[in-house]
N, C-alpha and C positions, 0 to 999 in steps of 0.2 A: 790817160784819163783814169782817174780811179771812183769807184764805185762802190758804195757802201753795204757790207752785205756779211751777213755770218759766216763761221766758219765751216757750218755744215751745207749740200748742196740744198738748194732752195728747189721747190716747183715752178716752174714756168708757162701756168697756163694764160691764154686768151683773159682768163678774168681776173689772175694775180696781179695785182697794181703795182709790184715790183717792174714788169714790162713796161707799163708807162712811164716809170719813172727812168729806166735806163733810157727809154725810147726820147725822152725830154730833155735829158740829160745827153746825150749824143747827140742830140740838133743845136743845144747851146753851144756845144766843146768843140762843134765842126762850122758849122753856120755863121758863127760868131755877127750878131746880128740882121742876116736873113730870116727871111718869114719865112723859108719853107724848112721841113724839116725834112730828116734821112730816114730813108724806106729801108725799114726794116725786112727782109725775104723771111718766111716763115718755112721752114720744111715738118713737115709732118710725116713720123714713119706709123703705116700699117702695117695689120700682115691681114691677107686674103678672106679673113673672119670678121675683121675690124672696118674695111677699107669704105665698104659704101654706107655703113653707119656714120664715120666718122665724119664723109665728104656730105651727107644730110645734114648731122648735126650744124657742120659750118655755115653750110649754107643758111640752116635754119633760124643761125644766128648772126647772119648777115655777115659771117666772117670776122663777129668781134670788131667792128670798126675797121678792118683793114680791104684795102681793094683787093677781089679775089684773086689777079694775076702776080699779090704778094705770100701769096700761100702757096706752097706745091707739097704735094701728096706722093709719097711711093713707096712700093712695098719691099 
């Protein structure tokens, strides 16, 4: 599958619209006519200063659209 993208590394956050569009682009490439699409696992690294701001913010943003049991946090 190839994926359109520059040659420098890109950001990858919750609210870059480059994720959704891999994430849409991977449910067409695999699914090939299914309604459901492919769960993206998210990992999140903290470190011990970051960890329970970071686990509020998500929450606080509902996790960005994604169900929380596709997020995992570790430091």
């Amino acid at each position: 599958m190839s994926y359109p993208t520059t040659a420098q590394i890109q950001e990858l956050t919750p609210v870059n619209p480059n994720i959704l569009g891999f994430h849409l682009a991977t449910a067409q490439s695999t699914n090939e006519g299914s309604a459901g699409l492919v769960q993206i696992l998210w990992y999140i690294m903290t470190s011990p200063f970051t960890d329970d701001a970071t686990r509020r913010f998500f929450e606080s943003h509902r996790f960005f659209g994604l169900e929380p049991d596709q997020v995992t946090f570790f430091q």
